[in-house]
N, C-alpha and C positions, 0 to 999 in steps of 0.2 A: 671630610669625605668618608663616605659608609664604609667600612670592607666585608667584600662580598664572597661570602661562602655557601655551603651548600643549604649550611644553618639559618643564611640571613638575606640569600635572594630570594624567597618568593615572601618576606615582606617590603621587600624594596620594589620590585615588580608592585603589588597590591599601592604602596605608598603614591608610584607616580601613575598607575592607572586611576587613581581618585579624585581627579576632575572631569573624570566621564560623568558630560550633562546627562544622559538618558539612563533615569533610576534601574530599568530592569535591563540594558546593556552591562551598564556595572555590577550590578547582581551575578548576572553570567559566567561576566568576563573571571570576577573575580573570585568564584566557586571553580569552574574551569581550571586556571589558574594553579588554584591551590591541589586539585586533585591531580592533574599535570602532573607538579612537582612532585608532590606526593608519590605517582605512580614511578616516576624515576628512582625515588629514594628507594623506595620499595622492592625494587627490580636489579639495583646499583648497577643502572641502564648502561653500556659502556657506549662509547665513541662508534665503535663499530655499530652495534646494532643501531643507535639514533641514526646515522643517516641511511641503514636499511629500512627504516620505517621512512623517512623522508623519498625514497627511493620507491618505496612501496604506492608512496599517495602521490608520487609525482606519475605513476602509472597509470594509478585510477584515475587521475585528473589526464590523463592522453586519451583514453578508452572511454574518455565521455564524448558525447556525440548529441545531433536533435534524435534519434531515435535509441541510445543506451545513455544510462544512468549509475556508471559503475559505484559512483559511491551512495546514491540508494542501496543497492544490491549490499557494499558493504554496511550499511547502517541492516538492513534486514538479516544480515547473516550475523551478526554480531548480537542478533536481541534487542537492538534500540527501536527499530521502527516497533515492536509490539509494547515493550516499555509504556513510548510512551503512546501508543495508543488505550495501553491499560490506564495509565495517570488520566485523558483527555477523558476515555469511558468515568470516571469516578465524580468529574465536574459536572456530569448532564442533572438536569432537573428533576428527571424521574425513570426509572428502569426503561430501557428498549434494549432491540436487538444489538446485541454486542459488538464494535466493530474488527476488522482484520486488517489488512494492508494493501496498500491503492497499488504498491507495487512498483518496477521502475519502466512496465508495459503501458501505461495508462495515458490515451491520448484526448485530447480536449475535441479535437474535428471528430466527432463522431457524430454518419446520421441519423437522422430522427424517422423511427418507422410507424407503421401502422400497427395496429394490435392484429395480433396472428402472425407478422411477417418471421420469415428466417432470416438470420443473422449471418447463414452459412451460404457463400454465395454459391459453390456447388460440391453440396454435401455427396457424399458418396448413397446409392439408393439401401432404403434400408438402415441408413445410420441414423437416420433425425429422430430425436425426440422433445416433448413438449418442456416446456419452461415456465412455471406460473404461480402467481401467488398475489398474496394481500398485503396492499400497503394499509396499516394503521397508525392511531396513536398511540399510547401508552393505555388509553382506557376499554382498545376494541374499536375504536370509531375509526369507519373508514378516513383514507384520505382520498380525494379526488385529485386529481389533471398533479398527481407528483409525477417527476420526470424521475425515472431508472434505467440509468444507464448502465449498461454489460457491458463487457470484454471477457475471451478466455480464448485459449489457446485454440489453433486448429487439429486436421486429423495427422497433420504428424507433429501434432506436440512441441508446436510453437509458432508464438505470436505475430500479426499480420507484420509488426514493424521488425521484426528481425528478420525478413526477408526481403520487405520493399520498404523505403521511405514513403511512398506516394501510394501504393495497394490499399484498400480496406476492408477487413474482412473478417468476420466474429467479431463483430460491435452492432450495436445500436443502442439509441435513447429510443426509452416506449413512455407511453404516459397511462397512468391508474384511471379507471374509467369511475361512473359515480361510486360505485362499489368497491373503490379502492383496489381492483383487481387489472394485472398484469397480464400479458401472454403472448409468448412469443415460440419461432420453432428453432433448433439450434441441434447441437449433438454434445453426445455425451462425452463429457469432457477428459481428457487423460493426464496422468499423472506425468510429472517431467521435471528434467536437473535445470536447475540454474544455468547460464553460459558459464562455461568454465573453462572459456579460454583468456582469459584478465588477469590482473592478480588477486582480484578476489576467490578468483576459481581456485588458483595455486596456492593462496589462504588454506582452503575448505583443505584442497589434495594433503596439505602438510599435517591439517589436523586429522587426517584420516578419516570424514566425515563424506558422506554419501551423495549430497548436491540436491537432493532430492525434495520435489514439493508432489504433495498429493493434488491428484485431481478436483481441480477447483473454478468456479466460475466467480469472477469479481461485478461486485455492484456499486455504482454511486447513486445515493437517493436525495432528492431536496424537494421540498415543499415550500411557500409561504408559511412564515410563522413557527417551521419545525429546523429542528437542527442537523444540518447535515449527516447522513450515514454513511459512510465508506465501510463495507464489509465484502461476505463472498461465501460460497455456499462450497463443503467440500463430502466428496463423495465418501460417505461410511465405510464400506468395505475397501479401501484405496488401503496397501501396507505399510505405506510412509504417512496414515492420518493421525498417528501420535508422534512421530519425530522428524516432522515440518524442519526445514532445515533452515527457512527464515523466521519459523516461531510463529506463525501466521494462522494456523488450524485449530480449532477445539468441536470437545464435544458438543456444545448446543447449536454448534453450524453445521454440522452434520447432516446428510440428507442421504435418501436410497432413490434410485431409479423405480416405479412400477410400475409395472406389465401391463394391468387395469385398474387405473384408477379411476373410478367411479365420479368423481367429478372435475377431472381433467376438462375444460373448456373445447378442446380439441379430441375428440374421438379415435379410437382406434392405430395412438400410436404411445409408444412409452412415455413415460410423463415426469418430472421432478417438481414437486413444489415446495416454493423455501416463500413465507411468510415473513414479514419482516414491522417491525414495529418503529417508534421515530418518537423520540421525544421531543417536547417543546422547546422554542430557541431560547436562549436565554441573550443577554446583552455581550457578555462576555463571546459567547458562543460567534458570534460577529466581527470577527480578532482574531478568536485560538488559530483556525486554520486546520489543514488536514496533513498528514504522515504524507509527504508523498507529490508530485505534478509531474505533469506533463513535460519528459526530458527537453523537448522544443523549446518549452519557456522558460526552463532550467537556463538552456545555454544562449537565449534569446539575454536573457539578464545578466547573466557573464560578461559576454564580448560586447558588453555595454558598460562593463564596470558598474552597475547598478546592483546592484545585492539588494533582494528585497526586506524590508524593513523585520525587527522580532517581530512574530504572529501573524505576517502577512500572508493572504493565501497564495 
């Protein structure tokens, strides 16, 4: 029999997780694994603190709900949700627009409007402004009839489901007309903390860290034949658009409000347009999957004991 030290458990761990049949399960597991351990050794983690951290995710795991996703929220506050949608940006076939983070607001029943409608079912007068832009491909070539879906917060700075499970309100899917062009009316969006009342809030509070996301509108784009784009447009002069507290904002998403824009589809009222580009699918691209779902089917697959498969979307 082995004897087990601090030295010699995590190849004893690796030795009998090595009849896992699924190649990139065991890949996982057993990088995971090693860094795990690794991270204990490295910390000379005590007794105490491990079951604080067990204590910590037995929280987040209460706080999840079909309408919150607390451990989204902590994958996004920690840097991993943008990780790896930098890694997933690096596998596309050819340059597009960059993506950002689906978020842990993002719901799947959203409806499908007509070009022109508002998203805001009742905007305050004088707040709406327009929303609009170009879907392409990598080369300029429109794309037609893609589906772009929105969500963003409302006018007090937060989202339809964290006030009703059943409400819906700043969402729709629009579709790109032949000219690959978008348009819809909505308001301008505001900047806003994270919930912080979880523990991931109490994470942020310890670290002395601000909670803060700049003012942003989120997109999901699909096409035949192109690769899904989860991104999000955030407003330029917002004070929190360089220290994004989920790591979610840069400068090429950046966008300005104006006054007259001269080819606004919509006349006579403020206007934002964010352009957006979509590379080709590739085979893989059918697999990877996106940062991020819909918390409903998050816990729809939970209390089924069904975990969905690696890479499934």
């Amino acid at each position: 029999m082995r004897e087990l030290t601090p030295e010699t458990i995590t190849d004893a761990v690796l030795d009998q997780m090595a009849t896992t049949p699924d190649p990139r399960l065991k890949t996982i597991m057993a990088s995971a694994v090693k860094h795990l351990h690794a991270f204990a050794r490295e910390v000379n983690l005590t007794p105490a603190e491990w079951i604080k951290g067990i204590e910590f995710m037995t929280a987040a795991g209460k706080m999840c709900s079909p309408e919150r996703q607390e451990f989204i929220l902590l994958s996004d506050t920690l840097g991993l949700s943008a990780l790896v949608n930098g890694l997933h940006d690096a596998t596309a076939l050819e340059e597009a627009t960059h993506t950002s983070l689906l978020g842990p607001f993002y719901r799947e029943a959203t409806p499908t409007l007509a070009a022109g409608s508002s998203i805001a079912k009742n905007p305050k007068p004088g707040s709406e402004c327009v929303l609009y832009g170009r879907v392409t491909d990598a080369t300029g070539k429109p794309v037609a009839n893609a589906t772009v879906s929105i969500w963003q917060t409302g006018a007090d700075g937060l989202y339809d489901i964290q006030a009703s499970a059943t409400s819906v309100d700043y969402r729709g899917v629009f579709a790109t007309d032949a000219d690959g062009l978008y348009v819809l009316r909505t308001v301008k969006p505001l900047g806003y903390s994270i919930p912080m009342d979880g523990p991931v809030g109490t994470m942020v509070k310890a670290q002395a860290r601000h909670g803060m996301r700049p003012a942003h509108i989120h997109f999901l784009v699909g096409a035949p034949g192109y690769r899904e784009l989860v991104t999000a447009l955030y407003l330029r002069d917002d004070p929190h658009l360089a220290d994004d507290v989920v790591f979610g904002s840069s400068g090429d998403l950046a966008v300005d409000v104006a006054a007259n824009d001269p080819d606004c589809p919509i006349k006579g009222m403020p206007s934002i347009r964010f352009d957006m580009r979509v590379s080709r699918e590739s085979e893989a691209d059918k697999t990877s999957g996106r940062v991020g779902a819909d918390p409903s089917a998050i816990m729809k697959k939970s209390t089924k004991n069904e975990p969905a498969p690696v890479g499934a979307k």
